[in-house]
One Martini backbone bead per residue (centre of mass of N, CA, C, O) as a GRO file, in nm:
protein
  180
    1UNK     BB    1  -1.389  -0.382   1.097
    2UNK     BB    2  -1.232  -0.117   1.114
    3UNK     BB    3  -1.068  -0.071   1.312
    4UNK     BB    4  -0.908  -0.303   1.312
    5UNK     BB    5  -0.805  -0.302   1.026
    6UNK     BB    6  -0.673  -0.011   1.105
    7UNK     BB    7  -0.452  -0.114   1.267
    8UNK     BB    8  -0.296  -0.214   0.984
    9UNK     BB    9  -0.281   0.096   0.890
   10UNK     BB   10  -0.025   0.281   0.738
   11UNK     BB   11   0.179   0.576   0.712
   12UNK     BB   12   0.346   0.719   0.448
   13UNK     BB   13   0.689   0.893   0.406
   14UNK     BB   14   0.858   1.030   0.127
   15UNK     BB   15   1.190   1.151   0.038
   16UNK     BB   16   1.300   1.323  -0.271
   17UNK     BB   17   1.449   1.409  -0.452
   18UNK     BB   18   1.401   1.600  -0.721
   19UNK     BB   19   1.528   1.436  -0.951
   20UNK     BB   20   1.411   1.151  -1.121
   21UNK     BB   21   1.491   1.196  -1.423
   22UNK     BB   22   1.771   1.117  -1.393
   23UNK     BB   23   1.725   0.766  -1.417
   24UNK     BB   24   1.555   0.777  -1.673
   25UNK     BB   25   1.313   0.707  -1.861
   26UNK     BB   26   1.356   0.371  -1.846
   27UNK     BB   27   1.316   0.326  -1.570
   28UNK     BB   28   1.088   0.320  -1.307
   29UNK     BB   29   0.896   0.562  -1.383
   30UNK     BB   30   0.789   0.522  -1.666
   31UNK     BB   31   0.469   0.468  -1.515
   32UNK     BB   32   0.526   0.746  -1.369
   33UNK     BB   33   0.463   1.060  -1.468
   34UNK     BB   34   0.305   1.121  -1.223
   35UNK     BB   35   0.490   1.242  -0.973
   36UNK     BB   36   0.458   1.546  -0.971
   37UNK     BB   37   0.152   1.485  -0.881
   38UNK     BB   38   0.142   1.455  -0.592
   39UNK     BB   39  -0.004   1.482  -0.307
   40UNK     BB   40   0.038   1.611  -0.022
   41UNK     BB   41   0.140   1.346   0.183
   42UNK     BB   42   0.046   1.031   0.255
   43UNK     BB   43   0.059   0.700   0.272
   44UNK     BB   44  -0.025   0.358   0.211
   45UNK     BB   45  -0.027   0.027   0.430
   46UNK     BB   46   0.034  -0.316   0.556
   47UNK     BB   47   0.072  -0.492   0.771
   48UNK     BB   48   0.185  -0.834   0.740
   49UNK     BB   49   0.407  -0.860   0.969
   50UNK     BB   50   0.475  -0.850   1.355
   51UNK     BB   51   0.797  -0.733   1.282
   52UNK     BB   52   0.808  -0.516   1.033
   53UNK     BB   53   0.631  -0.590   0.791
   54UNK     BB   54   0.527  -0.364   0.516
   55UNK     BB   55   0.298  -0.336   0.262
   56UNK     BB   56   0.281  -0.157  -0.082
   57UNK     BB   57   0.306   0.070  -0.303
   58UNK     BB   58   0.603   0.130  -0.529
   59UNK     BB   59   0.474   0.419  -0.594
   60UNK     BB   60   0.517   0.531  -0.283
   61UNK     BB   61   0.863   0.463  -0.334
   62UNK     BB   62   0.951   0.620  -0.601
   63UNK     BB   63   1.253   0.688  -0.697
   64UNK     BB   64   1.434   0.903  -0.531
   65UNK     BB   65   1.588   0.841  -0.227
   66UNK     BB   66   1.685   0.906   0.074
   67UNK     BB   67   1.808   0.890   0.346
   68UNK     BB   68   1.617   0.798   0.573
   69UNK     BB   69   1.273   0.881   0.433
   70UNK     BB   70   1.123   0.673   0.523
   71UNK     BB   71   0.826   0.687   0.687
   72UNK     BB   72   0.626   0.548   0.943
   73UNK     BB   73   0.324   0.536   1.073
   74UNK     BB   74   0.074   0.452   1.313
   75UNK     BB   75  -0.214   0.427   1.438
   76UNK     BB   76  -0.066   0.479   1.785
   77UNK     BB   77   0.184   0.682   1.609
   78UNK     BB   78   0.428   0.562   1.579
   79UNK     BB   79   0.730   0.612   1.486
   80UNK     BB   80   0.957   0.498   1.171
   81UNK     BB   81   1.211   0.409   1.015
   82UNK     BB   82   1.253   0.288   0.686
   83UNK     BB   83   1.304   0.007   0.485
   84UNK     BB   84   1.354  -0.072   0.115
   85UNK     BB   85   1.354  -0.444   0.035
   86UNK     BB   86   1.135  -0.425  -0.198
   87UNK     BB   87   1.057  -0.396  -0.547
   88UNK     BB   88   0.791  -0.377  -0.782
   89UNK     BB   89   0.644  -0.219  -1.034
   90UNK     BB   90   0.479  -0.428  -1.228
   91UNK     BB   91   0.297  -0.456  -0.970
   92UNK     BB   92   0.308  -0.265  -0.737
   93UNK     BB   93   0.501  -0.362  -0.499
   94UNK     BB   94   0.620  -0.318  -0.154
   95UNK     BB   95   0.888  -0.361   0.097
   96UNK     BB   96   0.912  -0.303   0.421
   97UNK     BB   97   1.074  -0.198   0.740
   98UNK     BB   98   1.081  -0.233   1.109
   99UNK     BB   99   1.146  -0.166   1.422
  100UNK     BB  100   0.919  -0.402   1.518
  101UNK     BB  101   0.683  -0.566   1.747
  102UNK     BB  102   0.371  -0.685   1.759
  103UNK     BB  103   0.187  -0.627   1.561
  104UNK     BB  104  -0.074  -0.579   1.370
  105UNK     BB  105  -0.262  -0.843   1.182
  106UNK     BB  106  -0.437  -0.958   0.888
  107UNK     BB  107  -0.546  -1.188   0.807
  108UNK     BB  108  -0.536  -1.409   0.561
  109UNK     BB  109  -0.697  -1.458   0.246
  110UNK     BB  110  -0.817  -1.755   0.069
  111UNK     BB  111  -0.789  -1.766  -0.243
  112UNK     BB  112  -1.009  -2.035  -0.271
  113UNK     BB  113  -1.243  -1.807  -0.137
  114UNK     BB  114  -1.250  -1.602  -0.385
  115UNK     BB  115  -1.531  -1.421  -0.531
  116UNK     BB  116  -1.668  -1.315  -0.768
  117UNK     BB  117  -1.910  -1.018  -0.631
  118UNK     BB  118  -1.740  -0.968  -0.382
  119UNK     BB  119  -1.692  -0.806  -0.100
  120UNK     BB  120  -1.479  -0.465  -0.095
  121UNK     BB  121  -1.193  -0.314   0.025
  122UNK     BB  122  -1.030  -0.015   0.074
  123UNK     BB  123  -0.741   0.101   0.313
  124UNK     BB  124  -0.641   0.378   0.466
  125UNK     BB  125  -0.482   0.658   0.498
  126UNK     BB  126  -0.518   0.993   0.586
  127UNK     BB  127  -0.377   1.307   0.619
  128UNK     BB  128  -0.353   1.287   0.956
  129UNK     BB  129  -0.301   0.979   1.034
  130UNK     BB  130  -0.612   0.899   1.183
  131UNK     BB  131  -0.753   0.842   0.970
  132UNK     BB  132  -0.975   0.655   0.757
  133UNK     BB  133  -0.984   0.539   0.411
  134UNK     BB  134  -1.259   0.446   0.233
  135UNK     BB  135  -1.335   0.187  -0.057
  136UNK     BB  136  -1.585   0.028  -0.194
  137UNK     BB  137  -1.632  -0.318  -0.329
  138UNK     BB  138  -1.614  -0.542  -0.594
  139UNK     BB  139  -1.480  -0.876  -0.712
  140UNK     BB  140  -1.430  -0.889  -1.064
  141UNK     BB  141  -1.131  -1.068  -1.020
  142UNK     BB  142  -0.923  -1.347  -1.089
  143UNK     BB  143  -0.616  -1.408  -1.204
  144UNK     BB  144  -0.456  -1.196  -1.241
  145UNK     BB  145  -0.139  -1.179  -1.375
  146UNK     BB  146  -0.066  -1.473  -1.304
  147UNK     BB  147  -0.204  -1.486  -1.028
  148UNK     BB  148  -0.139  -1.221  -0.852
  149UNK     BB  149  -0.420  -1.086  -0.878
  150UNK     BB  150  -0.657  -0.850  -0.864
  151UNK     BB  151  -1.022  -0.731  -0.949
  152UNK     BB  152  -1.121  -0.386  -0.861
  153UNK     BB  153  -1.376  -0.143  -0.810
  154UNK     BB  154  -1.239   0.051  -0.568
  155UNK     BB  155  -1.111   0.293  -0.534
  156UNK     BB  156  -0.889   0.490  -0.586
  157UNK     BB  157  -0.598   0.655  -0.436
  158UNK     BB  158  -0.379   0.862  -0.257
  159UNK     BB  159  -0.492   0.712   0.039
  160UNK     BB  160  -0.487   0.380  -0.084
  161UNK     BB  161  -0.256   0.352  -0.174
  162UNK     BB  162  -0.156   0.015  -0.029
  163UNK     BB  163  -0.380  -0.051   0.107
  164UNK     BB  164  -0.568  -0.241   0.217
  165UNK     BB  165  -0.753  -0.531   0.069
  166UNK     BB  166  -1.065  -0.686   0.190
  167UNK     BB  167  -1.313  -0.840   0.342
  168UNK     BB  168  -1.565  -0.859   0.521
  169UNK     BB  169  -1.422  -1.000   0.733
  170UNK     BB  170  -1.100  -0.868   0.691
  171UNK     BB  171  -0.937  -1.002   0.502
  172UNK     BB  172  -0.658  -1.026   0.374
  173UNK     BB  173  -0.536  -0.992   0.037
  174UNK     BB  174  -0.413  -0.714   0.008
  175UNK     BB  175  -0.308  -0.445  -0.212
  176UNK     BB  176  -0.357  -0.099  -0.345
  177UNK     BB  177  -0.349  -0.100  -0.688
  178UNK     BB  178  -0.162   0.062  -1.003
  179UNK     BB  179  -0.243  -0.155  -1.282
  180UNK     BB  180  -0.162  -0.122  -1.649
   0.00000   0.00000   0.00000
C-alpha cells in the first residue's frame, strides 16, 4: 500500500559548501564524480526508527556540508533540521537523527525470508515533496556484499535513492542505493 509506505519516505535537502574538492580527490567523493551534477531538489530518507532515525544513501549527503544544513521534510510537511551521525560511503549508507517522536516505521522485512525473484519497490520522495516516486522491480540477489546488501533491477534515480525499498508487503528491506 504505497499510502502507508509514503508515510515513512521523507525527503532530504542538504545545503553545501561550494568546493567538494577542496576534501582532496581521495577523499569521501572519490566515488561520487558525478557531484555536482546532482539535479536540484531534494533527495529520500526513511524513517528506521519512530524516534527520530532515518537512513538514506551517504551519496545523497556527502561532501562539505554547513553546519545546520541537512533539512528533512516528513509526508504531513514538518520540516526539521537533522543531525548526521554515521555516514558508510562504501556502502553507500547514512544515519540522521530528527528531533521528533512516534514517527511512523515500516515493518522491517526477515532477511530469512527475501527470495530472489520476488517482487520489489523502491519509493522516494518527488521534487515537490508531497508525492512519491515509485519504481519496481525483482529482487535479483541476496547476500551480496558480504551480506550486506540485496541486488534489485529497480531503477534507481536521484528521486529514489536513499529511499525505502520494500516488499510487496511493504516490509522495509533497506534503503535504493548506488553501490558500484
Amino acid at each position: 500500500d504505497l499510502e502507508r509506505v509514503g508515510r515513512s519516505v521523507v525527503a532530504i535537502e542538504a545545503a553545501r559548501e561550494s568546493d567538494p574538492e577542496g576534501e582532496g580527490g581521495a577523499g569521501p567523493l572519490a566515488a561520487h564524480r558525478d557531484y555536482f551534477n546532482r539535479p536540484r531538489g531534494p533527495a529520500s530518507g526513511v524513517v528506521y526508527e519512530p524516534d527520530g532515525f532515518i537512513v538514506t544513501s551517504a551519496f545523497n549527503v556527502s561532501g562539505v556540508l554547513r553546519k545546520d544544513s541537512l533539512k528533512v521534510t516528513l509526508s504531513d510537511g514538518r520540516e526539521f533540521t537533522a543531525e548526521l551521525r554515521g555516514s558508510d560511503p562504501g556502502l553507500d549508507i547514512a544515519l540522521l537523527k530528527i528531533d521528533a517522536k512516534d514517527l511512523p516505521v515500516l515493518p522491517k522485512a526477515d532477511p530469512a525470508s527475501l527470495r530472489q525473484g520476488a517482487f520489489v519497490a523502491v519509493i522516494g520522495r518527488s521534487p515537490d515533496k508531497r508525492d512519491c516516486t515509485v519504481n519496481s522491480g525483482i529482487l535479483s540477489a541476496r547476500n551480496r556484499m558480504d551480506g550486506t546488501a540485496v541486488q534489485t533491477d529497480a531503477a534507481m534515480n536521484y528521486g529514489n535513492a536513499g529511499g525505502a525499498l520494500v516488499t510487496r508487503k511493504g516490509e522495509l528491506i533497506g534503503v535504493g542505493c548506488h553501490v558500484k
